[in-house]
Structure formats: C-alpha cells, structure tokens
C-alpha angles and dihedrals in degrees: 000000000000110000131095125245113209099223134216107211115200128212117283102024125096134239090245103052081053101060088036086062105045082051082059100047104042094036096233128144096206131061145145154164153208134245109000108245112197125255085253084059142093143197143042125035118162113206117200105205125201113343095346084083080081084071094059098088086057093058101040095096098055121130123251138223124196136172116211150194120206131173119235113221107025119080115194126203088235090047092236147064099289093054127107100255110242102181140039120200137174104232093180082120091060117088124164103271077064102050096038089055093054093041094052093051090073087073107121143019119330153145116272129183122230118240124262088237102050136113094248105133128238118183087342104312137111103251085233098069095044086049098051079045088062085238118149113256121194111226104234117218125239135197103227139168131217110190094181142003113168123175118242102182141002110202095157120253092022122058132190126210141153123212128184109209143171119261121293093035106151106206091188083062102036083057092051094050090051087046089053094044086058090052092233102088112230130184140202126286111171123008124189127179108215109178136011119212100306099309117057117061144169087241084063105047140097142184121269082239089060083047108062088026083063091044087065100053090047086246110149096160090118098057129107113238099207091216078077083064131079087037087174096058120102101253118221128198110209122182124237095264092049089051089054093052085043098051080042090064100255123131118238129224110236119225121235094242084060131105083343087282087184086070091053106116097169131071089231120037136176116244145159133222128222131189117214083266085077089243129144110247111173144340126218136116128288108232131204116225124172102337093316126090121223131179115241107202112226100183120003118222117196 
C-alpha cells in the first residue's frame, strides 16, 4: 500500500509504537516517518507506508512549526516536564514587555546546543543512556534557524509561543536557552508540532484510532497519494508497456508533448512519473542527449 497517513500522535506514545502499529494494521513490511516527536509531545507525524518510505529523504529538510507551553521559574535537568527539576526562581520582577524582548531575540540563524537527554549519539550511543547512567555527555553544537517565533499568550508562569524552525530545532532547548536569558530557568511543559514543510497539516490529520478504524471500512479517503507531493516537479504519463521497460531499468523517451519539454531550460531536470492509474511510478531527472529528452528513474515506486 503505497500511500502516506499524516498522523496525529497523542501524548504518551512514541514515534516508534506508532509506526510499529500502523505496520500491523495495514500489513505492510515498510514504514517510516519524519521528525521524531517525544514521547511529552503531540502533532504531527507523517508516516510513509510500502515503497513511498523512498520519498522520505525528499521531505527531511522541511521546515517545522510548533506551538508550546513552558513553565517560568523551574529549570529540569531534561529540560521538560518529565526532568528532574535542578533550579527554583521568583520570577515576581518579570512582566510581558520582558519576556517578549528575550523571546523575540531567537529570530534568525544560530548555534544551538543539544540536550543532555536526546538521542544525539557519542561514541555510539544515544546521549540519554550515558545521562540515567550518571555518564558525562557532551552537549554537540548545531547550526539552526528560526524564521519566526511570535507569543500567543502570557499567563505567568506559564507562556505560550509558536515557532516555525528548520530541521533539527530542539524547543526543549530553545526554552531552556529563553529561561536562562531571564535569568529564572524554565522548562517545557506541552509541545505540539502543527505543520511540517507545505504539505502536512493539522487540518489533514487524524488519530491513529480514525485510522485503523478507516482501514477497516476500506476507507482510504484520508490518506495522502503521493502523486499530490512534489507539486513542482515536471510530471510525466507514461502507458502500461513504458512503466514495464522503466521498472525494468530502461530509460524512456519522453514525448514533446510531455512535461512541457519545450520549458526545460536545464540539461537535468527533476521530474515524476505517473501510469494512467494515476500512481506514482518512479522519480528521476529527464535528460537532454543529443537533441532528445529521456527519463532516467532514480527510485521506482511500484
């Protein structure tokens, strides 16, 4: 079953049971996702399902937007909810003009740390195992951007933002870093991922309930064709007898009426195949030889 379901995770679950489930319930071997959410967090959790998990690489540098909830005045060695809190603070001094400033400040590109609890690897293993074995773990630098981070509410001690970042944003962190800016720590307390690069929303979305509920009733209205992706990609049709010579490894010559050939302006050019199914076959590059233009598959897909 090649096609992707734009997941709702709920609180409390992992990334990984959910993939595991919707394996189960959908009988497929492959699966896969994007962007990790904890097991505190909520959202958005794209799951690529059969061959579609060779589109994954294409959609790992899309940009993120989350809303959260952090707490002013307690710092915990986790940097959320679930941590062991490390520091107390009054924060009666602090009013919004304060905090706003300080928040707004994180627009842009920057260097972030990575939290002591992650799943960033040293020596081979995940950063989390050394740190509940009291072992030290070096904290590893990243390069990040922020492109916006607005507040929605102030309710001291509790504060509510969204921020839309590149991949690799740690908000745990990101509230740590404004908590220690204040001058008070803070930590945080709810995370939900909202939107994931253009083509995965919370209008979109379902619970992993609705999901298998609709795999039972052969209802596959929700999910994501993933001929509906990659909109600015030249689109190819190809005929029955083109898609066998193509899964068979040979290019195809692509027709003039094709992909409007007559635009390409490059000698490679990404582009996606499609059968008269309407499914998504293959994606490569169309290449220009000799006054003709062929498709030259990258990954197959059926």
């Amino acid at each position: 079953m090649n096609f992707i379901v734009n997941v709702y995770k709920e609180k409390g679950v992992t990334s990984f049971s959910i993939v595991k489930t919707l394996k189960k319930v959908f009988q497929e071997k492959k699966a896969g996702h994007l962007g990790t959410l904890d097991p505190l967090a909520t959202g958005l959790l794209p799951v690529f399902l059969g061959k579609t998990t060779k589109l994954i690489p294409l959609f790992n540098e899309l940009d993120k937007e989350y809303r959260a909830i952090f707490k002013l005045g307690e710092r915990t060695d986790t940097f959320d909810a679930e941590g062991r809190i490390t520091k107390f603070c009054e924060i009666d001094h602090l009013n919004d003009p304060i905090i706003e400033n300080v928040i707004h400040q994180y627009r842009g590109t920057q260097s972030q740390l990575t939290p002591i609890y992650s799943a960033v690897k040293q020596n081979g293993t995940p950063a989390y195992r050394l740190a509940r074995q009291g072992k030290p773990v070096i904290r590893k630098s990243r390069i990040i951007h922020i492109e916006s981070i607005c507040v929605e509410s102030v309710q001291i001690p509790f504060i509510k933002i969204k921020v839309k970042c590149s991949k690799g944003t740690y908000i745990r962190t990101l509230v740590d870093d404004i908590g220690q800016d204040l001058g008070v720590g803070a930590h945080l307390v709810e995370l939900e991922r909202i939107a994931l690069g253009p083509y995965f929303s919370i209008e979109n979305a379902c619970s992993l309930q609705k999901l298998t509920e609709a795999e039972k009733r052969g209802d596959f209205s929700s999910f994501i064709n993933p001929v509906e992706l990659l909109p600015d990609w030249k689109t190819i049709r190809i005929t029955f007898e083109e898609q066998r010579r193509l899964v068979q490894g040979q290019p195809i010559l692509i027709r003039s009426t094709d992909a409007h050939i007559e635009q390409l302006q490059e000698p490679f050019v990404s582009a996606k195949v499609i059968n008269n199914d309407n499914d998504l076959v293959a994606i490569g590059s169309v290449i220009s030889q000799n006054g003709s233009y062929q498709f030259h598959p990258k990954k197959i897909l059926i």
